[in-house]
C-alpha positions in Angstrom: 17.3 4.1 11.6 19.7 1.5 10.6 19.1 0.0 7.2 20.1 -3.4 8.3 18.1 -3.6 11.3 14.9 -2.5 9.3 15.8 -5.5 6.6 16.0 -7.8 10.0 12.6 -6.3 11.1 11.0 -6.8 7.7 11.6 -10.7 7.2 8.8 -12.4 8.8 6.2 -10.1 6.6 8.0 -11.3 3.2 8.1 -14.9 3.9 5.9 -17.4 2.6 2.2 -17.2 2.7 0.4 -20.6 3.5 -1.0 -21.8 0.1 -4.6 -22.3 1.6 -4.7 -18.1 1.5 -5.1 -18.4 -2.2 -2.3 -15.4 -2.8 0.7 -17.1 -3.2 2.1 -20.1 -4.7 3.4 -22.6 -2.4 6.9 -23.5 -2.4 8.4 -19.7 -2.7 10.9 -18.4 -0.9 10.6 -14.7 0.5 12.6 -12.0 -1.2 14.7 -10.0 1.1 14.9 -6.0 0.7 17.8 -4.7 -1.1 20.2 -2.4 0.5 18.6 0.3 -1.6 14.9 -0.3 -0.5 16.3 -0.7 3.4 18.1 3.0 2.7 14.6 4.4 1.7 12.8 2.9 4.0 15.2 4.8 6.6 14.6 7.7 5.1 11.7 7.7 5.1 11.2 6.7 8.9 13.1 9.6 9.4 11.3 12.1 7.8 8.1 10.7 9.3 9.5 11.3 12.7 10.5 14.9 12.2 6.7 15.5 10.5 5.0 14.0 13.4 6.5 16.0 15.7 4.3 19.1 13.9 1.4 17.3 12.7 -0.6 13.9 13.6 0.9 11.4 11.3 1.4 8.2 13.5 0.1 7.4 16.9 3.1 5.0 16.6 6.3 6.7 18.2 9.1 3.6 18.3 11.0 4.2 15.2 11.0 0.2 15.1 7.7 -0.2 16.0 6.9 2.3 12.7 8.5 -0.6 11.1 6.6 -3.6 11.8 3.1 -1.6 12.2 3.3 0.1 9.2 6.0 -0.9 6.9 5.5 -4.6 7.7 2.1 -4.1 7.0 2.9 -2.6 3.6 5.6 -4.5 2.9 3.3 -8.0 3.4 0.2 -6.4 1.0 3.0 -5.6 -1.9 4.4 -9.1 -1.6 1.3 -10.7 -2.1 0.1 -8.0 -4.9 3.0 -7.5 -7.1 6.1 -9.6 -8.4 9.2 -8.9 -6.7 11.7 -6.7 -8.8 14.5 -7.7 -9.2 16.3 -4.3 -8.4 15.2 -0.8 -6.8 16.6 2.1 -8.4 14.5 5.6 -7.3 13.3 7.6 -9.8 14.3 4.8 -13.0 11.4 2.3 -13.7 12.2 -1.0 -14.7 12.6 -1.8 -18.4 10.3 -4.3 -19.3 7.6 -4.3 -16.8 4.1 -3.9 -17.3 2.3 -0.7 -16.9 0.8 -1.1 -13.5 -1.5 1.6 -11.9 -1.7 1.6 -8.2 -4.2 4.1 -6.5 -3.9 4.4 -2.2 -6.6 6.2 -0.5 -7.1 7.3 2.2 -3.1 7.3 2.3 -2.4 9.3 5.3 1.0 8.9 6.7 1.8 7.0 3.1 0.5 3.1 3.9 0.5 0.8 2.3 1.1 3.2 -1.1 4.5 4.6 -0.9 5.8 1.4 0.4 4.4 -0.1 -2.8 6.4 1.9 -4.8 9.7 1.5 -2.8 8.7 -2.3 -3.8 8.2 -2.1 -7.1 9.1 0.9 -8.6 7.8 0.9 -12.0 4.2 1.2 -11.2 2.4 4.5 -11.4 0.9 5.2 -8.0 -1.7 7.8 -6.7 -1.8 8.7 -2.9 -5.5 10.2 -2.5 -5.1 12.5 1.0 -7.9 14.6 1.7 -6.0 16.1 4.5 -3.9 19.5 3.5 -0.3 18.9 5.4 -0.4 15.0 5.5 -0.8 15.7 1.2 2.0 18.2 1.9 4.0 15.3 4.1 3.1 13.0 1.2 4.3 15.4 -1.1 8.2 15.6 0.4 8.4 12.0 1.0 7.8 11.6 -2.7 10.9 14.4 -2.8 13.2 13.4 -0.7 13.1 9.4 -2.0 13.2 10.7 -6.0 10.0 8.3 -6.7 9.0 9.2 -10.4 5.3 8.2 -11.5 4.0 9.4 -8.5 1.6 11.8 -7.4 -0.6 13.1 -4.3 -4.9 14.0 -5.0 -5.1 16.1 -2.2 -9.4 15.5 -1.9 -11.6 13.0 -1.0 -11.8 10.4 -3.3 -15.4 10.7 -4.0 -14.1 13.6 -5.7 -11.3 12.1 -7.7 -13.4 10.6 -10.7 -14.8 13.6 -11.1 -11.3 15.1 -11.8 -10.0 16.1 -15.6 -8.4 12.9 -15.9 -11.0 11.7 -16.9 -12.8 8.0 -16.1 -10.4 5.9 -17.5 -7.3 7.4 -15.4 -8.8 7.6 -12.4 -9.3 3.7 -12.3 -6.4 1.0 -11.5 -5.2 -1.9 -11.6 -4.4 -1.8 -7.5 -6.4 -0.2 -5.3 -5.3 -0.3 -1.3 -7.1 0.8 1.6 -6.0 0.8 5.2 -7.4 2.0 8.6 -9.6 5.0 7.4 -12.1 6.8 8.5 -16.1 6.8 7.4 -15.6 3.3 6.8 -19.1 2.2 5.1 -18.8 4.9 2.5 -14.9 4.6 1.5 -15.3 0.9 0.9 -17.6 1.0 -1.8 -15.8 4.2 -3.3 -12.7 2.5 -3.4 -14.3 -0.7 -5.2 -15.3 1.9 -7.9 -12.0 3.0 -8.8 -11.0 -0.7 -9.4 -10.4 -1.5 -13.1 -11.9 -4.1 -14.9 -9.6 -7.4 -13.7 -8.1 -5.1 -11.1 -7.6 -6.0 -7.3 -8.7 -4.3 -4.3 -6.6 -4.9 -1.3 -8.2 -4.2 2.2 -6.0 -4.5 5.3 -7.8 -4.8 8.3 -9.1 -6.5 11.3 -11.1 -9.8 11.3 -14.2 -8.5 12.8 -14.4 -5.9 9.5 -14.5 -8.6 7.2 -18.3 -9.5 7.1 -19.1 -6.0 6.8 -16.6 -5.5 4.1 -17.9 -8.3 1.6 -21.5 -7.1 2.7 -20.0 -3.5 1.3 -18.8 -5.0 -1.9 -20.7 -8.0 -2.8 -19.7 -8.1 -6.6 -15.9 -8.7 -6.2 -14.4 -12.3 -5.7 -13.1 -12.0 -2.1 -9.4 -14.2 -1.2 -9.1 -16.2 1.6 -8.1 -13.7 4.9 -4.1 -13.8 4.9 -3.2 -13.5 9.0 -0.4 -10.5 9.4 2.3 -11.8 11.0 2.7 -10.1 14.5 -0.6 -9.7 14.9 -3.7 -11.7 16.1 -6.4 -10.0 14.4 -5.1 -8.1 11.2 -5.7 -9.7 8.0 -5.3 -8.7 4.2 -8.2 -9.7 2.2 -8.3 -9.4 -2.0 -11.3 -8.9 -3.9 -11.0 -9.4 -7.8 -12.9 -7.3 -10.2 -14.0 -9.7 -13.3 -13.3 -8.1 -16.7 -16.4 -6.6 -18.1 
């Protein structure tokens, strides 16, 4: 897909987030993507095509479409979770940044995670897939785009505390969920694996969110922030305080 056309498709999700959402400062301008994020992304779009034709990675088919659905999507939860870099360079991370660990489950065809790391590319992220071939899909995306500091649990996440990491490492700073299956149970798991002053950041639709903060009562819940494009889907942030 053209690089320039997915820049184009991306603006309206980096643009400014009304102050009253509590996730943005008001008064900032939206970065736009450089032409080395737009390259990956297109890459990426491609590869996800060619995979779904063998496996179920997307019900989404429109390679632009994929864009706004998913990438947008992404694109808007980064935005509002991490500083914009100044420059993307696969596989280098950026001199001078803080450690950052980012954990996705759930991660499926890669969203919001991999996007993350095509955003800012100097955090450490974990994609936690307990599917075999969408770990395997996960896997050659990682590849193909050179992404260092990144790596694929292929289990549940219930599982992945239990790991050799050990506690400490199988905590972060970020932890992302989006559109996953056995909903009550992965909610609270996910909360877990927050760190102490870490963020959990929950895309979904408006008629989730009572049940969500009923999940997780112990984290300082954002105000919704409305995905552009669409009338229902919301980001929500819930803040872990520091023990």
């Amino acid at each position: 897909m053209d690089p320039e056309r997915i820049s184009e498709l991306l603006v309206p999700f980096l643009s400014p987030v009304l102050a009253k959402s509590g996730l943005l400062k008001s008064g900032s301008e939206g970065p736009a993507l450089s032409p080395a994020q737009a390259r990956a992304i297109s890459t990426y779009i491609d590869l996800l095509l060619r995979w779904n034709a063998r496996i179920n990675l997307t019900s989404v088919r429109q390679p632009e479409e994929i864009v706004t659905r998913h990438f947008g999507e992404s694109f808007f939860a980064a935005r509002l979770l991490i500083p914009a870099p100044e420059s993307f360079q696969p596989g280098e991370a950026e001199p001078g940044r803080p450690k950052l660990r980012v954990i996705d489950v759930g991660s499926g065809a890669g969203f919001p995670g991999l996007p993350i790391k095509i955003w800012a590319p100097y955090v450490h992220l974990t994609l936690i897939e307990s599917n075999q071939k969408k770990a395997t899909f996960l896997r050659e995306v990682i590849r193909s785009l050179r992404l260092s500091n990144a790596d694929v649990f292929a289990g549940r996440a219930e599982d992945f505390a239990r790991t050799d990491q050990g506690p400490a490492k199988a905590e972060a700073d970020i932890v992302t969920l989006r559109a996953v299956e056995h909903f009550d149970s992965i909610v609270p798991t996910a909360a877990r694996l927050v760190a102490s002053s870490g963020r959990l950041a929950v895309l979904i639709g408006e008629a989730q969110l009572e049940r969500v903060y009923k999940l997780v009562p112990d984290l300082q819940w954002s105000e919704p922030a409305k995905l552009p494009h669409s009338e229902s889907r919301v980001l929500i942030i819930g803040s872990k305080e520091s023990s």
